[in-house]
The first five atom37 places (N, CA, C, CB, O) and aatype in JSON, in Angstrom:
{
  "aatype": [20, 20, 20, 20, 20, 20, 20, 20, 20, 20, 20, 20, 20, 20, 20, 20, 20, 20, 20, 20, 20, 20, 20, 20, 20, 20, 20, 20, 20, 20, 20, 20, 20, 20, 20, 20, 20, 20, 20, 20, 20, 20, 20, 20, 20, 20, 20, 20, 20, 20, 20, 20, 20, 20, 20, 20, 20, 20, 20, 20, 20, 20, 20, 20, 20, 20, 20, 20, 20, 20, 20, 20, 20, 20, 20, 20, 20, 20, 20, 20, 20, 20, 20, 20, 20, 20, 20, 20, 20, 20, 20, 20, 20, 20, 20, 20, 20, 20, 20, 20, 20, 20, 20, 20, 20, 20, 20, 20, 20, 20, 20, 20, 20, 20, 20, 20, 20, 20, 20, 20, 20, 20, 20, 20, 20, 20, 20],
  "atom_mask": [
    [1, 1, 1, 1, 1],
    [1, 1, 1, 1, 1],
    [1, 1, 1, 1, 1],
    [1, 1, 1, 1, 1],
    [1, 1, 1, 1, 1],
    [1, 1, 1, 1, 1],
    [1, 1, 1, 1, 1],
    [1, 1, 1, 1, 1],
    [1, 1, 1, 1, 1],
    [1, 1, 1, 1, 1],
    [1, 1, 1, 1, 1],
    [1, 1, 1, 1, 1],
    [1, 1, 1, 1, 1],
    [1, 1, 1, 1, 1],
    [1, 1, 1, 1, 1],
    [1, 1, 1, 1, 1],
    [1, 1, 1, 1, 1],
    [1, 1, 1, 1, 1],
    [1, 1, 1, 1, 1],
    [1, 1, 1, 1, 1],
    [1, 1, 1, 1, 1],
    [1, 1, 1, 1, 1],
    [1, 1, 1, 1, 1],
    [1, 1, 1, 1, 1],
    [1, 1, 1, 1, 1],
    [1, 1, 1, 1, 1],
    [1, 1, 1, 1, 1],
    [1, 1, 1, 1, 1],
    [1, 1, 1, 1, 1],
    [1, 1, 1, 1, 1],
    [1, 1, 1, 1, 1],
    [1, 1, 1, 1, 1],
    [1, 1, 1, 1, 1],
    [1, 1, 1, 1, 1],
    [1, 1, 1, 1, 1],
    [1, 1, 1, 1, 1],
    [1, 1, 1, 1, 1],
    [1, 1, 1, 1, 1],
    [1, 1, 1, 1, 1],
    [1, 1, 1, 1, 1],
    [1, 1, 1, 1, 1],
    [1, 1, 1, 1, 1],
    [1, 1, 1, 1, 1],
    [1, 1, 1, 1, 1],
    [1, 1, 1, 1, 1],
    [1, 1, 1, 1, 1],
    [1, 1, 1, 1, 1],
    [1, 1, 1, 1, 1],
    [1, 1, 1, 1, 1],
    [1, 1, 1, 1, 1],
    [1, 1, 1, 1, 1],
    [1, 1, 1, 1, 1],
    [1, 1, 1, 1, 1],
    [1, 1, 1, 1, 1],
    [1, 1, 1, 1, 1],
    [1, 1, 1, 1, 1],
    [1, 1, 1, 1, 1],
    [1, 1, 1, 1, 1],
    [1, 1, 1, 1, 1],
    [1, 1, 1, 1, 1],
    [1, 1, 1, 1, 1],
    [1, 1, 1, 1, 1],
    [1, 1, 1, 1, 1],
    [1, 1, 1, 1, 1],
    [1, 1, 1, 1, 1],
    [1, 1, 1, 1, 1],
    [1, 1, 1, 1, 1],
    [1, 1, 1, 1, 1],
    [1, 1, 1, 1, 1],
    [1, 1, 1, 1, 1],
    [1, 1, 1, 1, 1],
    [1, 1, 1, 1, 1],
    [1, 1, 1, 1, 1],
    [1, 1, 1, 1, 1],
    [1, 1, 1, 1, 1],
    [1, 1, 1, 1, 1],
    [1, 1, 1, 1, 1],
    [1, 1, 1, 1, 1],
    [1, 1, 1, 1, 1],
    [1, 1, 1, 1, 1],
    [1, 1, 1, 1, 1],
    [1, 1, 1, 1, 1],
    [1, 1, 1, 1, 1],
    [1, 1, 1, 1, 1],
    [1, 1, 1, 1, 1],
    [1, 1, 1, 1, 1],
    [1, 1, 1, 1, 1],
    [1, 1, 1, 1, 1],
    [1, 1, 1, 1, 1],
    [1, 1, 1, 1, 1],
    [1, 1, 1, 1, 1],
    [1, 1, 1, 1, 1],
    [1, 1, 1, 1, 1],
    [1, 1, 1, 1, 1],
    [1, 1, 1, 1, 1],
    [1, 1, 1, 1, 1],
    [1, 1, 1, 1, 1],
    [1, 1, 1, 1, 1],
    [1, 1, 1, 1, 1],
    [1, 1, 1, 1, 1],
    [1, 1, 1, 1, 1],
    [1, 1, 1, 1, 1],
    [1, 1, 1, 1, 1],
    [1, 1, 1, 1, 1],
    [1, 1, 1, 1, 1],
    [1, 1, 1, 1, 1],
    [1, 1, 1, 1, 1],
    [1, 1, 1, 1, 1],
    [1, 1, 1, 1, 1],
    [1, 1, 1, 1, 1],
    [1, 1, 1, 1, 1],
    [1, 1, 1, 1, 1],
    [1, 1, 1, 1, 1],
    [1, 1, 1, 1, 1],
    [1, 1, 1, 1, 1],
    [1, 1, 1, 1, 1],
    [1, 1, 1, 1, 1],
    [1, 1, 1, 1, 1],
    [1, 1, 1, 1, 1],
    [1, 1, 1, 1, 1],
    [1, 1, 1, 1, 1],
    [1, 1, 1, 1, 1],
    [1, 1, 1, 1, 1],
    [1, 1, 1, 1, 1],
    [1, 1, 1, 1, 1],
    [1, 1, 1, 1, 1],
    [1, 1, 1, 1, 1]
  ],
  "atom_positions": [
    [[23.19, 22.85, -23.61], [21.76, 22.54, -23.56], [21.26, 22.79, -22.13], [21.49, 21.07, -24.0], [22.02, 22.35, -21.26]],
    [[20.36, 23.29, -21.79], [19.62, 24.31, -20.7], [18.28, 22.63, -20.46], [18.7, 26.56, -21.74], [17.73, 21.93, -21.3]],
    [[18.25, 22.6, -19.13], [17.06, 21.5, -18.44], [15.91, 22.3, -18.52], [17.27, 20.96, -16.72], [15.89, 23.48, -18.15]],
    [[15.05, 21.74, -18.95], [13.8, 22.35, -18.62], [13.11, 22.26, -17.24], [12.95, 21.88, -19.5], [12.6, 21.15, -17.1]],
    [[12.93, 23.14, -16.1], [12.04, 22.99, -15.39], [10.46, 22.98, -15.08], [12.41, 23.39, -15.02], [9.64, 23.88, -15.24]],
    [[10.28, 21.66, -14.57], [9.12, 21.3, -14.61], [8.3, 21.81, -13.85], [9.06, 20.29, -14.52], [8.55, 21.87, -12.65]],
    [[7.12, 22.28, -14.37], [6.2, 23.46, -13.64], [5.42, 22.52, -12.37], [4.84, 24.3, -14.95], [5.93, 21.48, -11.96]],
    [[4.44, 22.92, -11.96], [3.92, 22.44, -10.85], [2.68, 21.28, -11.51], [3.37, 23.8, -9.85], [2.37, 20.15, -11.14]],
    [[2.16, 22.17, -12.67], [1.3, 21.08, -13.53], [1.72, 19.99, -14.01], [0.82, 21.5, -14.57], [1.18, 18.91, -13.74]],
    [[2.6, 20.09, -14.69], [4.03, 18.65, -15.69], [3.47, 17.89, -14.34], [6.73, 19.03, -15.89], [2.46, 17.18, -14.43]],
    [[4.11, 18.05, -13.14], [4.33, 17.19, -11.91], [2.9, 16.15, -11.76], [4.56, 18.32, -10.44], [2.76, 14.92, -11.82]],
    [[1.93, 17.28, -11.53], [0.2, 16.86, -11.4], [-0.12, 15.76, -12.29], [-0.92, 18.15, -11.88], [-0.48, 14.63, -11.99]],
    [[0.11, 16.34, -13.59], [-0.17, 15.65, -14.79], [0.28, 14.41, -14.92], [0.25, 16.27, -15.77], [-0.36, 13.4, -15.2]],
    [[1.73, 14.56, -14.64], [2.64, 13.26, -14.58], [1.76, 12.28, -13.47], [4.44, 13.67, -13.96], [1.03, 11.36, -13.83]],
    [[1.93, 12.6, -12.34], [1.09, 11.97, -10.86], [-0.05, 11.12, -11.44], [0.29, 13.33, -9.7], [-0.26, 9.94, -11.15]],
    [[-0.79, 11.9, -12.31], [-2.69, 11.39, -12.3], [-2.24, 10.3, -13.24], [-4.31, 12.72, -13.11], [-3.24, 9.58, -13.32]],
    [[-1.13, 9.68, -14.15], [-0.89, 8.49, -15.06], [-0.71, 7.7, -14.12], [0.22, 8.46, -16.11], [-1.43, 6.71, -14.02]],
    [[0.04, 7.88, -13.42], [0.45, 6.44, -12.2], [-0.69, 5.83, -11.8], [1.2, 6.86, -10.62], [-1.86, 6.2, -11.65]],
    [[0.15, 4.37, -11.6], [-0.72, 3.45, -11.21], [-0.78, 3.79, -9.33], [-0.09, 1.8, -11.81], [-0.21, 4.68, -8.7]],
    [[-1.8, 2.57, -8.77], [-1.82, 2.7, -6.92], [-0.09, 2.51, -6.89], [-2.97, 1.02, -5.77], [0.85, 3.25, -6.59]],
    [[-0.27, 0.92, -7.46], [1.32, 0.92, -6.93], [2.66, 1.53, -7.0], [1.69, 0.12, -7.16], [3.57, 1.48, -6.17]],
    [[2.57, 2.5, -8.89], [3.64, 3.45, -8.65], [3.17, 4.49, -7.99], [4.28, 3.92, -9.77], [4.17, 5.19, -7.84]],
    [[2.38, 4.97, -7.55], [2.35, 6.01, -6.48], [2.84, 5.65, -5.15], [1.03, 6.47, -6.29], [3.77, 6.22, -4.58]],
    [[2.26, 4.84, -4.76], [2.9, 4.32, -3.46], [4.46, 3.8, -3.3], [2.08, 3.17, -3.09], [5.15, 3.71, -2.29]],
    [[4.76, 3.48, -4.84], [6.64, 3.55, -4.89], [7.34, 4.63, -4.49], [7.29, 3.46, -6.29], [8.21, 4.77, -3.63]],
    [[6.64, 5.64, -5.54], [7.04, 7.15, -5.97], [6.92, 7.58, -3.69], [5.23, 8.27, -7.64], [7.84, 7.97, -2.97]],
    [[5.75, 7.32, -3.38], [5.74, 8.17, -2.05], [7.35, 7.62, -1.29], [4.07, 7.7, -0.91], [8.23, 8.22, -0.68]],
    [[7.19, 6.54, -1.62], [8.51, 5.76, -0.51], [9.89, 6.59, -0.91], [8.87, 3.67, -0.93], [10.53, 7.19, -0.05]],
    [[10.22, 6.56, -2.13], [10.97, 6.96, -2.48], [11.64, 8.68, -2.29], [10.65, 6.47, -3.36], [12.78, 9.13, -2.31]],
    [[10.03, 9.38, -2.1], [10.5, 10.39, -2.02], [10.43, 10.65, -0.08], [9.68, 11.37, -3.14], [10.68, 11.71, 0.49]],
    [[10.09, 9.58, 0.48], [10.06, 9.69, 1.94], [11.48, 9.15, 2.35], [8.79, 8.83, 2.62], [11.91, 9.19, 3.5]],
    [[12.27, 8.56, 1.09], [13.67, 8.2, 1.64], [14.79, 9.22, 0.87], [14.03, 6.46, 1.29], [16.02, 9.18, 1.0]],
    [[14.35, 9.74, 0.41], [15.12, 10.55, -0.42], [15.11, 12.35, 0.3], [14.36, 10.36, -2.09], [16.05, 13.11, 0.08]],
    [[14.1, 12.7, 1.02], [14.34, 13.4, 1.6], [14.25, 13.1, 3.74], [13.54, 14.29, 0.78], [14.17, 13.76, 4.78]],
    [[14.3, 12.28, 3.47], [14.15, 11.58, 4.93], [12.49, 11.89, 5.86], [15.6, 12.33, 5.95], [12.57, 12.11, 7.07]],
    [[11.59, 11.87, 5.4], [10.66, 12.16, 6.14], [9.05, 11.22, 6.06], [10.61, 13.56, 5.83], [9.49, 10.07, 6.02]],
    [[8.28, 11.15, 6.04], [7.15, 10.61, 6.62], [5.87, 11.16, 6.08], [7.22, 10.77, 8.01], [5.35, 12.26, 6.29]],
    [[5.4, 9.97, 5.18], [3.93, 10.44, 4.57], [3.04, 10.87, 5.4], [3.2, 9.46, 3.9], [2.31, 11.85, 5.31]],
    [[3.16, 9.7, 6.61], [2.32, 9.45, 7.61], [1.43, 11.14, 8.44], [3.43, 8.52, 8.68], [2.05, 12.04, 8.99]],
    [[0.37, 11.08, 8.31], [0.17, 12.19, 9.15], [0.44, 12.39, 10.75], [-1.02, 12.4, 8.97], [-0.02, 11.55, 11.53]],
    [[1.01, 13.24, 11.11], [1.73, 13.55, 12.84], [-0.11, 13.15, 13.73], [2.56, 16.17, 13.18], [-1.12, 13.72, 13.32]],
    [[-0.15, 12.31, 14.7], [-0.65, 12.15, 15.27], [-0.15, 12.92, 17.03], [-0.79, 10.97, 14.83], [0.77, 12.57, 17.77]],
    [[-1.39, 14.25, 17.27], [-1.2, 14.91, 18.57], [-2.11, 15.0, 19.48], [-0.87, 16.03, 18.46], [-2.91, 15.93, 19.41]],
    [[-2.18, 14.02, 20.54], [-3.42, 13.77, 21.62], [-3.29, 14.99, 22.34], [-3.32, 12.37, 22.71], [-2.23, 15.23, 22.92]],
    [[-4.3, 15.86, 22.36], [-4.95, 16.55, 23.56], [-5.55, 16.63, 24.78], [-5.45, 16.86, 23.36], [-6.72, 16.5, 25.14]],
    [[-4.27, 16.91, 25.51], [-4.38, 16.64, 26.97], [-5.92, 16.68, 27.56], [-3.48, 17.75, 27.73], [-6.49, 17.78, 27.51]],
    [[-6.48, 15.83, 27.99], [-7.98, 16.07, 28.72], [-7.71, 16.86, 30.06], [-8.83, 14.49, 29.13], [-6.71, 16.53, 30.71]],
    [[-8.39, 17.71, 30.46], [-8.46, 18.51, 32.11], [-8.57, 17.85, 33.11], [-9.54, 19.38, 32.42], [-9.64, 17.24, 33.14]],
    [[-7.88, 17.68, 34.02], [-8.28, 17.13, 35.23], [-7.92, 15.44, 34.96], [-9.97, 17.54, 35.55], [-8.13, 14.77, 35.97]],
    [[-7.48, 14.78, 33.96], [-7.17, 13.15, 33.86], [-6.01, 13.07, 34.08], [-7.4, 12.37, 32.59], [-5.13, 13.91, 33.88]],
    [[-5.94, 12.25, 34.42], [-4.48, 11.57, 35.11], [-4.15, 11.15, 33.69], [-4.56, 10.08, 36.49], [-4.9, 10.88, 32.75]],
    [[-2.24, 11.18, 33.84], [-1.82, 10.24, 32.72], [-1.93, 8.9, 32.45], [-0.8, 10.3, 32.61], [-1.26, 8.23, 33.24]],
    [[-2.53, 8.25, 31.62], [-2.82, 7.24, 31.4], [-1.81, 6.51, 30.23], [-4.12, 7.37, 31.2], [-1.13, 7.21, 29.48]],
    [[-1.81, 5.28, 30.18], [-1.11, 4.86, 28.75], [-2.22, 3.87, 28.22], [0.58, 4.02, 28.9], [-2.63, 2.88, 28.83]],
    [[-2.53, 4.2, 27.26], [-3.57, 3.06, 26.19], [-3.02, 2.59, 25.16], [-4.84, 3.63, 25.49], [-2.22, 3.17, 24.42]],
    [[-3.36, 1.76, 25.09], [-3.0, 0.91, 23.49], [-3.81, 1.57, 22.57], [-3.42, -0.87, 23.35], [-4.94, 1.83, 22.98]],
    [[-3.49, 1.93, 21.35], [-4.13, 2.13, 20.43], [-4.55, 0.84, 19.3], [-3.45, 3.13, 19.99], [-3.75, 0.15, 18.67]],
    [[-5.72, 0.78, 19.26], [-5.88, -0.21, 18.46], [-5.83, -0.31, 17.02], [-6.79, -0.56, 18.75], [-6.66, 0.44, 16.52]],
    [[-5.28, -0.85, 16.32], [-4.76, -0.51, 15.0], [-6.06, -0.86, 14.06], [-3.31, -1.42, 14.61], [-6.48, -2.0, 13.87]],
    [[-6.76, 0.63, 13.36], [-7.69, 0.14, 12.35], [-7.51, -0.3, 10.76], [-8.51, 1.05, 12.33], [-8.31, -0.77, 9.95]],
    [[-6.28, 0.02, 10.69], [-5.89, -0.04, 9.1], [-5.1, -0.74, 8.79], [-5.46, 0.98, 8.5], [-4.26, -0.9, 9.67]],
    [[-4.9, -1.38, 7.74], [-4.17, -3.02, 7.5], [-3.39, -2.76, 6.35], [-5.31, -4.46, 7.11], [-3.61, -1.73, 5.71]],
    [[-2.52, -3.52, 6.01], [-1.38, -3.81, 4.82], [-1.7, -5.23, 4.24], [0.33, -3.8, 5.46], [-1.39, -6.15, 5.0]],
    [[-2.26, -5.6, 3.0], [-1.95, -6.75, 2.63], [-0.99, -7.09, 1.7], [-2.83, -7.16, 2.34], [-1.09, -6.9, 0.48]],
    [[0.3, -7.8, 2.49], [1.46, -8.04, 1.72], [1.43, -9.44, 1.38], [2.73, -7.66, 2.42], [1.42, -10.25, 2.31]],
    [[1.4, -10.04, -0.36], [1.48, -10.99, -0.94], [3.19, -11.41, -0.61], [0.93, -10.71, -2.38], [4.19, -10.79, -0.97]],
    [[3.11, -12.6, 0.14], [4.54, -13.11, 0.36], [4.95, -14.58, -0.67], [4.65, -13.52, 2.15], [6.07, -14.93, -1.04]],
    [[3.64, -15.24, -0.94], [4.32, -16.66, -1.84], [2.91, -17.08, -2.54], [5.12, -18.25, -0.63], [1.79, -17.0, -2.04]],
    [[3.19, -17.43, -3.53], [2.62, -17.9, -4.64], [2.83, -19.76, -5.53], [3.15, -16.74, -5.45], [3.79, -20.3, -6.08]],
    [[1.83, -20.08, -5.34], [2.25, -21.91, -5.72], [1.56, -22.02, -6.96], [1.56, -23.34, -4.51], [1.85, -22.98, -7.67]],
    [[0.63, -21.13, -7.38], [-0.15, -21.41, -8.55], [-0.49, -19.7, -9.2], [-1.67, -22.42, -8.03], [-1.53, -19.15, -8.86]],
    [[0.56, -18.96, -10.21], [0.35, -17.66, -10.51], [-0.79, -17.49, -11.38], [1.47, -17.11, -11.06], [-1.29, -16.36, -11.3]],
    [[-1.39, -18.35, -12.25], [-2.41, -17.59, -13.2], [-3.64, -17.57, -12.23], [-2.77, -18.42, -14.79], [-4.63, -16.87, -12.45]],
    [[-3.45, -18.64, -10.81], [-5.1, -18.09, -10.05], [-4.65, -16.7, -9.26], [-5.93, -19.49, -8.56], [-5.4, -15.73, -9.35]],
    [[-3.65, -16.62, -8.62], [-3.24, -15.55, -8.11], [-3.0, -14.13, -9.01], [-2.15, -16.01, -7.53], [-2.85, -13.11, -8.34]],
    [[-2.98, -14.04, -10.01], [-2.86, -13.42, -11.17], [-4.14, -12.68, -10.79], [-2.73, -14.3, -12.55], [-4.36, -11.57, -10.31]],
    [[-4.96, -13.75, -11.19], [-6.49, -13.04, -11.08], [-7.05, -12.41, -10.33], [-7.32, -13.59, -11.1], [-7.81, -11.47, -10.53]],
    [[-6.66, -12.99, -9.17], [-7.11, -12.29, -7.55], [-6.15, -10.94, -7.3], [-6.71, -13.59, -6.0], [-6.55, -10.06, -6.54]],
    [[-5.14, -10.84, -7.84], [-4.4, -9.58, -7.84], [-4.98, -8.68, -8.72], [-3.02, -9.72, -8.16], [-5.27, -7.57, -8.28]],
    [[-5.19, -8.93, -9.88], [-6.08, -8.08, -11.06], [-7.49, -7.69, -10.22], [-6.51, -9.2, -12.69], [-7.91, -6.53, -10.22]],
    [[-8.12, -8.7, -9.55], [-9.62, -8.56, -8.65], [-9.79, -7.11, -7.97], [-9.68, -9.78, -7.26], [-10.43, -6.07, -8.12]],
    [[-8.53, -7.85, -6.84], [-8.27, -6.54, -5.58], [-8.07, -5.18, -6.1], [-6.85, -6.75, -4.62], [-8.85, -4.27, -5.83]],
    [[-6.66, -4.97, -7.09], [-6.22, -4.12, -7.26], [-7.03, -3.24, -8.32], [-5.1, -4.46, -7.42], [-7.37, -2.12, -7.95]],
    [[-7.37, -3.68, -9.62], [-7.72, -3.35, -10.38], [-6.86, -2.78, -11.77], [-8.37, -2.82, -9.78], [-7.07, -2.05, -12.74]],
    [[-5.92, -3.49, -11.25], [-4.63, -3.41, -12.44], [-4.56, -4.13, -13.46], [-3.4, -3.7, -12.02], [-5.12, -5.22, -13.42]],
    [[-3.9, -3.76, -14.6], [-3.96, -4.62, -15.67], [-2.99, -5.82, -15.61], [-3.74, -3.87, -16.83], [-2.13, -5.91, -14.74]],
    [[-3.12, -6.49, -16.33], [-2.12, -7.95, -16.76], [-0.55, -7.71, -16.41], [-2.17, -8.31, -18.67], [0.04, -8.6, -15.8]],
    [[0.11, -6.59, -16.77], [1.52, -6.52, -16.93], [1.2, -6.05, -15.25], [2.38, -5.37, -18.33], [1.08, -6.89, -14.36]],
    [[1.14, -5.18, -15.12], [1.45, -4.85, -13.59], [1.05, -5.74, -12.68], [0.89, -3.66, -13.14], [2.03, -5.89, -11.95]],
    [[0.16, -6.43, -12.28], [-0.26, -7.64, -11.81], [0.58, -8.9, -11.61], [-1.15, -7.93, -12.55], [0.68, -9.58, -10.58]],
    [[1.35, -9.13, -13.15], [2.35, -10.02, -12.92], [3.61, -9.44, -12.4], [2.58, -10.7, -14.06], [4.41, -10.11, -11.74]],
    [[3.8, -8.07, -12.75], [4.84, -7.6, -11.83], [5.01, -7.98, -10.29], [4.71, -6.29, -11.87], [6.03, -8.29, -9.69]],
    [[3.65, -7.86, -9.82], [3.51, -8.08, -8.57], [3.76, -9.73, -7.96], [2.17, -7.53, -8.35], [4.14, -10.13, -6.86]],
    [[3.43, -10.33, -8.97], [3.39, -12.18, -8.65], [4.71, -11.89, -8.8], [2.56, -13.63, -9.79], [5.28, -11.84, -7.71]],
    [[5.6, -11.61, -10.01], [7.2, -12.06, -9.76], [8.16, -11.18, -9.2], [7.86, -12.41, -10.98], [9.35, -11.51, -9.28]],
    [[7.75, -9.86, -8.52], [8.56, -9.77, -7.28], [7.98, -9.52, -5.85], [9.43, -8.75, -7.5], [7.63, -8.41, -5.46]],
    [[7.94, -10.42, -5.25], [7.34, -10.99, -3.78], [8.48, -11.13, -2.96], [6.53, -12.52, -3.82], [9.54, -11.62, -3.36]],
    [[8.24, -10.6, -1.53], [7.14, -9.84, -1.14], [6.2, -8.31, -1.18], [7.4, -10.0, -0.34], [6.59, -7.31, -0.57]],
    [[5.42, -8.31, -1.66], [5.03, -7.04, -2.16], [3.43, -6.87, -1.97], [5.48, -6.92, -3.7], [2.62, -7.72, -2.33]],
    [[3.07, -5.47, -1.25], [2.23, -5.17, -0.32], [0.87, -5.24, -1.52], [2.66, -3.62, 0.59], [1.36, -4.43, -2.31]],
    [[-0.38, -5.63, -2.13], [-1.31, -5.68, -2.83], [-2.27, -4.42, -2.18], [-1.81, -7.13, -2.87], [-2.49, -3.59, -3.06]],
    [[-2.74, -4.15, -1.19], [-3.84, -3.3, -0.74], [-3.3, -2.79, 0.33], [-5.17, -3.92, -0.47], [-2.72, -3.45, 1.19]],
    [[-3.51, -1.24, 0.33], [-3.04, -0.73, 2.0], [-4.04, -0.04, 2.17], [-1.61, 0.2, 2.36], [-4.75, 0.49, 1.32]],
    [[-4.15, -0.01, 3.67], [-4.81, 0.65, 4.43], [-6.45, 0.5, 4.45], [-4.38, 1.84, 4.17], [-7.23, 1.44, 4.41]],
    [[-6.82, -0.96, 4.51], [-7.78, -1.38, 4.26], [-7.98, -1.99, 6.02], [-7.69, -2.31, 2.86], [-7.12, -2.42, 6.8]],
    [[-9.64, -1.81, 6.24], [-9.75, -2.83, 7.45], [-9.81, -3.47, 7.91], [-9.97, -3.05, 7.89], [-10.17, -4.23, 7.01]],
    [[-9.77, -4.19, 8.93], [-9.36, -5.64, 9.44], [-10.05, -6.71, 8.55], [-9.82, -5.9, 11.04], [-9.41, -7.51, 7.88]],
    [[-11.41, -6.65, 8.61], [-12.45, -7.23, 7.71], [-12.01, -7.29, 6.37], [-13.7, -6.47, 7.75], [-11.52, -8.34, 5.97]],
    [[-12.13, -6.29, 5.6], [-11.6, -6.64, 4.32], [-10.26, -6.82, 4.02], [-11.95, -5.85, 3.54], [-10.02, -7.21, 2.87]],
    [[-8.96, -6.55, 5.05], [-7.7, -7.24, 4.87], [-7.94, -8.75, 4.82], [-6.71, -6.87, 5.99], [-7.39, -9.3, 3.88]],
    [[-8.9, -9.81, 5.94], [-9.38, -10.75, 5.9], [-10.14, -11.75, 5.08], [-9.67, -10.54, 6.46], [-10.23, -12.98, 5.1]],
    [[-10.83, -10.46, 4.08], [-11.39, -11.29, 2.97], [-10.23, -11.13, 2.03], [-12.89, -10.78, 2.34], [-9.91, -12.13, 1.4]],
    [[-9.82, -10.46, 1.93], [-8.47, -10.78, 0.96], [-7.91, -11.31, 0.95], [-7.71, -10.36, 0.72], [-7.6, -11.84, -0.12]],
    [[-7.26, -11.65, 2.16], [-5.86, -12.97, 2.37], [-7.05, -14.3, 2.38], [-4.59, -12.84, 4.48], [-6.69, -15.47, 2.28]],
    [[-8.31, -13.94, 2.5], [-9.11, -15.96, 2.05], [-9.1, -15.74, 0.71], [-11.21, -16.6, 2.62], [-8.59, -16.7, 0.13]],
    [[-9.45, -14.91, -0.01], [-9.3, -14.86, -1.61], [-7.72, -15.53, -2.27], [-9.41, -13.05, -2.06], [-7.65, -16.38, -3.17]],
    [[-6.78, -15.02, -1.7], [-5.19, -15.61, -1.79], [-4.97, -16.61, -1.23], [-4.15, -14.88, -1.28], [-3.94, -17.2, -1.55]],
    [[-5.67, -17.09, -0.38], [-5.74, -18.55, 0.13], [-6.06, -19.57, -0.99], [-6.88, -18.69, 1.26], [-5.27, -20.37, -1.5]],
    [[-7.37, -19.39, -1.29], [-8.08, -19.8, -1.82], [-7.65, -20.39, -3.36], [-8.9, -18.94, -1.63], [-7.96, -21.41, -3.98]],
    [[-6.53, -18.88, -3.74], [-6.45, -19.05, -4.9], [-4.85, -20.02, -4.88], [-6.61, -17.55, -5.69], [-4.34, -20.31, -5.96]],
    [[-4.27, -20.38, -3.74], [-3.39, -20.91, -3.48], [-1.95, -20.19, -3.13], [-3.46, -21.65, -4.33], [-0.82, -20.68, -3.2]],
    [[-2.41, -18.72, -2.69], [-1.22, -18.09, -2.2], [-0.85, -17.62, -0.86], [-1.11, -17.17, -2.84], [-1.87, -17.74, -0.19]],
    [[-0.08, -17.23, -0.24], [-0.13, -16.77, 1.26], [0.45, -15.75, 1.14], [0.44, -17.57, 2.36], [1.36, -15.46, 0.36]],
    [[-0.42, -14.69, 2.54], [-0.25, -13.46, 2.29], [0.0, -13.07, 4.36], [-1.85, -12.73, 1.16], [-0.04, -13.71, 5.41]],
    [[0.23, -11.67, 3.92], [0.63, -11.57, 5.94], [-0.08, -10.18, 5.53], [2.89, -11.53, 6.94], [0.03, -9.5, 4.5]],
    [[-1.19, -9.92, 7.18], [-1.45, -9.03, 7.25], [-0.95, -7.86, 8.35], [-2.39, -9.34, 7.14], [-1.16, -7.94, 9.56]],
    [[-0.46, -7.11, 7.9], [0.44, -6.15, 8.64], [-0.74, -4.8, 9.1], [1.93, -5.57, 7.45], [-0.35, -3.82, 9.74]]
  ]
}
């Protein structure tokens, strides 16, 4: 019996069913599986005539990782809220913690999120 290889569409096609969070599995996985980095290469261009300087870069983009849960059907909800996932995947997320709910969101709305998980009686870390 002969494998079928999967064309470039199968792949696409397959991709556009996934959920945020299996995509963002699927990326990890294939960033450990071939050893490399979603991340786009960041390359500063030397300015003329400036001295070398070192700056902090200030970080605009946030991770909100759900770490503990005391009450799941309010947290349930607020995960269904944020994400926009259904029931089964949602509770996926309440019963294996720690596990990231929203990435790359800004300071501000990483903030209203972790008071929403507060609120609803859970604690969350913003990375």
């Amino acid at each position: 019996m002969t494998e079928k290889k999967l064309s470039v569409e199968d792949i696409v096609s397959a991709i556009e069913k996934l959920t945020v969070l299996e995509l963002a599995e699927l990326v990890k996985a294939l960033e450990d599986k071939f050893g490399v980095s979603a991340a786009a290469p960041v390359v500063a261009a030397p300015v003329a005539g400036a001295a070398p300087a070192q700056e902090v870069e200030e970080k605009t983009s946030f991770d909100v990782v759900l770490t503990e849960v005391s009450n799941k059907i309010q947290a349930l909800k607020v995960v269904r809220e944020i994400t926009g996932l259904g029931l089964k995947e949602a509770k996926e997320i309440i019963d294996n913690l720690p596990k990231t709910v929203k990435e790359g969101v800004s300071k501000e709305e990483a903030e209203e999120i972790k008071k929403k998980f507060e609120s609803a009686g859970a604690k969350v870390e913003i990375k």
